[in-house]
N, C-alpha and C positions, 0 to 999 in steps of 0.2 A: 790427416786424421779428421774424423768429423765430430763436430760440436754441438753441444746442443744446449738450447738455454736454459737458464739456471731462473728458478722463478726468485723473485726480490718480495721482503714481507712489503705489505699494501702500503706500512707507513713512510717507508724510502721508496716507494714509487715514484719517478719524476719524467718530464719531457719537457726539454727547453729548445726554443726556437730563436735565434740570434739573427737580425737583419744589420750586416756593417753596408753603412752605404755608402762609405767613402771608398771599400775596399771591394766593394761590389759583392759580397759573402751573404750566401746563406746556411749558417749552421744549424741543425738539428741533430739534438741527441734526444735518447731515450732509452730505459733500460723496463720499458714495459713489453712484457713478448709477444703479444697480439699487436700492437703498433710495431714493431721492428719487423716482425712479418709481410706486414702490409707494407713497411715503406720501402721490405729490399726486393716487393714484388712490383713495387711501383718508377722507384727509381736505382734498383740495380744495388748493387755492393757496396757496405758502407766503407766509407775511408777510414775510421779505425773502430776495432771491437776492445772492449774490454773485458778481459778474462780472467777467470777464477779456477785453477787446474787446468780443468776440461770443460769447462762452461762458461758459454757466453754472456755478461750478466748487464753490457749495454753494447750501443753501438754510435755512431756515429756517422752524420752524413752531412758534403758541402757541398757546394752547387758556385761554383765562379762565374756563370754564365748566365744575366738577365735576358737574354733575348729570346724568343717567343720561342723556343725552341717545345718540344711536348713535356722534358722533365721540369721546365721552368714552369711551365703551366700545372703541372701536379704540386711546385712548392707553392 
């Protein structure tokens, strides 16, 4: 089934960025729809959505791997 996102009022807008460095992690969330557009056109499928019925209302994305790879270089 296809999903579509769900707009959030302006004032729970949020994108957070998470550097673990011991674990080598980079998290990024965000439930703004113009940034989750851009980043699942940049680095691919986020690892989890979070959903409201039928609508996407954040997403979710992690990156294990520092090495120079090209998606490393887009976080």
């Amino acid at each position: 089934m296809r999903r579509a996102y769900k707009e959030i009022n302006k004032e729970e807008t949020e994108t957070t960025i998470n550097v673990l460095y011991n674990e080598e992690l980079i998290v990024i969330y965000t439930n703004k729809i113009v940034l989750q557009k851009q980043l699942k056109k940049i680095l691919g499928k986020p690892k989890r959505e979070d959903i409201r019925g039928n609508s996407i209302i954040g997403s979710c994305w992690e990156n294990k791997d520092f090495s120079n790879d090209v998606k490393s270089q887009h976080f």
